[in-house]
C-alpha positions as CSV (number, residue, x, y, z in Angstrom):
1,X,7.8,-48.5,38.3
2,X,7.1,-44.9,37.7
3,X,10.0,-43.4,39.4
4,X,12.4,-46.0,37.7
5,X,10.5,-44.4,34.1
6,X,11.0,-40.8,35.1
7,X,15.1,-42.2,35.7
8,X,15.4,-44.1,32.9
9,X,13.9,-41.1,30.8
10,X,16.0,-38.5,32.3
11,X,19.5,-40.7,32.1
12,X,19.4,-43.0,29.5
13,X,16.9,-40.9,26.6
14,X,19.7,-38.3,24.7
15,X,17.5,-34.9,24.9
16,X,17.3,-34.5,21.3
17,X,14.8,-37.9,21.5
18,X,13.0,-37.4,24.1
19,X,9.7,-37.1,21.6
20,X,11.2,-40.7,19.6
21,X,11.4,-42.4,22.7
22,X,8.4,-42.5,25.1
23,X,8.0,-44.8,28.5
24,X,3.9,-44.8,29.0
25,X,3.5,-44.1,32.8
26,X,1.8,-47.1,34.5
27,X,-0.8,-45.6,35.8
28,X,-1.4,-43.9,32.0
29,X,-0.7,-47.3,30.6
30,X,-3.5,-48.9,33.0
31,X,-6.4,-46.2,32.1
32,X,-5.3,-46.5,28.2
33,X,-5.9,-49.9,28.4
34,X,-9.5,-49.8,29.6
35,X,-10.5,-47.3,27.8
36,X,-13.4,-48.4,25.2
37,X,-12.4,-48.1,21.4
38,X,-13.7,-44.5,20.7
39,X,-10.6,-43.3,18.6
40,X,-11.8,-39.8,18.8
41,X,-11.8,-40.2,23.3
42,X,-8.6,-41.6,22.9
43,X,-6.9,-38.7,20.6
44,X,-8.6,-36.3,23.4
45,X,-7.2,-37.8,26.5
46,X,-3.5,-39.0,24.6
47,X,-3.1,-36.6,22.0
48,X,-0.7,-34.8,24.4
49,X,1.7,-37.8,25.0
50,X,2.6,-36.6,21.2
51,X,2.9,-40.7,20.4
52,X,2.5,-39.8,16.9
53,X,6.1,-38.5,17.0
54,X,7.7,-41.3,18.9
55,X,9.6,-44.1,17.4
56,X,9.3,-46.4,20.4
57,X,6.7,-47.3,23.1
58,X,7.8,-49.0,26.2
59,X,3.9,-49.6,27.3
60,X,3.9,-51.4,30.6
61,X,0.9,-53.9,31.4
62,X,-0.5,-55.3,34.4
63,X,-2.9,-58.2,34.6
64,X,-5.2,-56.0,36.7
65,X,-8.7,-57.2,34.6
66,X,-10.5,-54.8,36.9
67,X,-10.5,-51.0,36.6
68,X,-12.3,-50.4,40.1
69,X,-9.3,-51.9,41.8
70,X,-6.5,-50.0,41.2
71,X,-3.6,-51.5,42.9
72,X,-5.4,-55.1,41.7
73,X,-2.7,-57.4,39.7
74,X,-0.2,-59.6,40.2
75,X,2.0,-59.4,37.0
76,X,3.8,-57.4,35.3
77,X,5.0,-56.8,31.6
78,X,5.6,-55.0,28.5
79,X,4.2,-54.4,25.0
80,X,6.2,-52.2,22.4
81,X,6.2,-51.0,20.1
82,X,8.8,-49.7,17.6
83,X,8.4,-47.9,14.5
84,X,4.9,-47.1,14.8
85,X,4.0,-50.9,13.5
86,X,5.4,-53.3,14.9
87,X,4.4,-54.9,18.3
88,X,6.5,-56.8,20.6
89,X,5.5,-58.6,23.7
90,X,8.0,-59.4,26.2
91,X,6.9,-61.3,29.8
92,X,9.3,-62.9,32.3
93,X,6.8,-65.7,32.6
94,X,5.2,-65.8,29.0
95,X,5.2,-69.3,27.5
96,X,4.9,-69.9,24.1
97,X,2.2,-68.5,22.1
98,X,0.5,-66.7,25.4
99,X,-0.6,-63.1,25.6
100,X,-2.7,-61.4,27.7
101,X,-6.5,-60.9,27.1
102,X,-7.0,-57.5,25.2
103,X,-3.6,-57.1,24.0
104,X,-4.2,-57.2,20.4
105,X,-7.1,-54.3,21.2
106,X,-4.4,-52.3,23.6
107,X,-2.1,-52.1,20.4
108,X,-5.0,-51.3,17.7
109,X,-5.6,-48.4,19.7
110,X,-1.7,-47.3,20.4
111,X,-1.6,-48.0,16.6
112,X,-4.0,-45.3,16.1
113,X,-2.6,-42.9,18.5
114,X,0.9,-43.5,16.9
115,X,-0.5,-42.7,13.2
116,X,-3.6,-39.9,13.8
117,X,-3.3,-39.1,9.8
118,X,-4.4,-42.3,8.6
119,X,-8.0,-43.9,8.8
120,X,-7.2,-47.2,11.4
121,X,-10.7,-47.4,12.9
122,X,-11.1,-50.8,10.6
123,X,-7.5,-51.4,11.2
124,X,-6.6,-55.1,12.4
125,X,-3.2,-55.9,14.2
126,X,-1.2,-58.9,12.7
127,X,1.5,-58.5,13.9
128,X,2.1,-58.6,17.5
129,X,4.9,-60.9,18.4
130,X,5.4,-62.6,21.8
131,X,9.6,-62.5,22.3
132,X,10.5,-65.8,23.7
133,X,13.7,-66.7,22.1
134,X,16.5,-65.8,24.8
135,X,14.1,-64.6,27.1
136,X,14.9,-65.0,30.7
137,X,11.9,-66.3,32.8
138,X,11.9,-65.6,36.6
139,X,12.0,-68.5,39.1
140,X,9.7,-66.5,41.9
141,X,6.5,-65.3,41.7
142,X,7.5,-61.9,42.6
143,X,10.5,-60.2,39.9
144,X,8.2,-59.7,37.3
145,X,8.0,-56.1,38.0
146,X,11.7,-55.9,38.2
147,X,12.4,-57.8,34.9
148,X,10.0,-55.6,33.0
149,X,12.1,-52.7,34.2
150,X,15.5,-54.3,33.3
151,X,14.2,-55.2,29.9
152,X,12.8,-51.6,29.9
153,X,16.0,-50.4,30.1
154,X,17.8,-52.8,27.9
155,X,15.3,-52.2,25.0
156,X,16.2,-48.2,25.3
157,X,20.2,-49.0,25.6
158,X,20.2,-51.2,22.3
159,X,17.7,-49.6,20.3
160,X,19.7,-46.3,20.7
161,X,22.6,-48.3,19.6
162,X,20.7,-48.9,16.5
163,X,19.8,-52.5,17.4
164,X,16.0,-54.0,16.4
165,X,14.4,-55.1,19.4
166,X,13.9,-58.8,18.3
167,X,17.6,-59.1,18.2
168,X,18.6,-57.9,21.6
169,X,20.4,-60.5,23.8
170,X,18.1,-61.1,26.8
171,X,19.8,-63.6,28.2
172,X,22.4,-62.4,30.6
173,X,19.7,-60.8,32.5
174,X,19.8,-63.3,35.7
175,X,18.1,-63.8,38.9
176,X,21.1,-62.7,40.6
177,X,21.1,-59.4,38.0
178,X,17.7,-59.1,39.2
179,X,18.3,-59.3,42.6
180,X,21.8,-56.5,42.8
181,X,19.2,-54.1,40.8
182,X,16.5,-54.2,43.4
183,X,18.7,-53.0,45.6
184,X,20.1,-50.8,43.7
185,X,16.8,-49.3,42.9
C-alpha cells in the first residue's frame, strides 16, 4: 500500500500541492491510531507531516485492534478528510451505518493536528460520514486493500478537478477494474 502512496503522490499530486494533498503512510496511519489522546504527544510525533497545511487526508485504516501485532488485520479502508472538517469514511464492505471502533477518536485527533491554532482538546466530531451511496462493495474477502487504493486514487483525480468527495462516482470501479489493476500494480 505504501509503494502505491509514494506513486500516487509522485504522479498524480501537481508539485505546487504536495503540502494540500497528503496520503498518511500506513504504517504512520497504524501508530497515529493507537496513539492515546495527548494532543501535545501527537503535535511532537506529527507536527512534521505539516497536516495543518493540507487540504486533504487520505488516512488509510486497518482493522488491526492490536498494536503488538503488526502485520495483524484483515481489512482494509479509508477515512478522509477534506478541508480540515469534514470526515468521510469509505469501505468496500461497509454497510450502512457501520464504522470501525475508534474512528470518531482517530478523526478528533487528525482534527487537531489539522488545526494546531485552535483549542480542540474538548472538541467532539459530528460529522463523520460513512459514503455508501454508489459505493462498490467487493465480492471476495481479499480486494479490500486494492479498492482502498483505487478509491485513493480516484479521490485525488476528482478532488483536483475541483470535485467534493461525496459527489465522486464510485461506481464504475468493478471487480474486473479491480482485478486489471492488481496486475498492473
Amino acid at each position: 500500500m505504501n509503494f502505491y502512496y509514494e506513486l500516487l503522490a509522485h504522479n498524480l499530486v501537481p508539485v505546487d500541492q504536495q503540502n494540500e494533498i497528503k496520503l498518511l503512510d500506513p504504517a504512520v496511519a497504524s501508530t497515529f491510531t493507537y496513539l492515546p489522546d495527548d494532543y501535545e504527544e501527537l503535535h511532537d510525533m506529527f507536527g512534521g507531516l505539516n497536516l495543518d497545511q493540507a487540504s486533504l487526508v487520505i488516512f488509510p485504516i486497518n482493522d488491526n485492534t492490536n498494536p503488538n501485532v503488526p502485520s495483524g488485520g484483515t481489512h482494509w479502508s479509508l477515512m478522509v478528510m477534506q478541508n480540515k472538517n469534514l470526515f468521510y469514511y469509505i469501505d468496500s464492505a461497509n454497510s450502512v451505518g457501520y464504522m470501525p471502533q475508534g474512528m470518531t477518536a482517530t478523526a478528533k485527533k487528525l482534527l487537531t493536528l489539522c488545526n494546531p491554532d485552535k483549542d480542540l482538546a474538548g472538541a467532539v466530531v459530528r460529522d463523520l460520514r460513512s459514503i455508501v451511496d454508489n459505493l462498490p462493495r467487493q465480492e471476495n474477502h481479499y480486494d479490500c486493500g486494492m479498492y482502498a487504493l483505487l478509491f485513493t486514487k480516484m479521490i485525488i483525480e476528482n478532488v483536483l478537478k475541483g470535485q467534493k468527495i461525496k459527489d465522486i462516482d464510485y461506481s464504475h470501479l468493478t471487480p474486473e477494474k479491480i482485478t486489471m489493476a492488481r496486475k498492473e500494480i
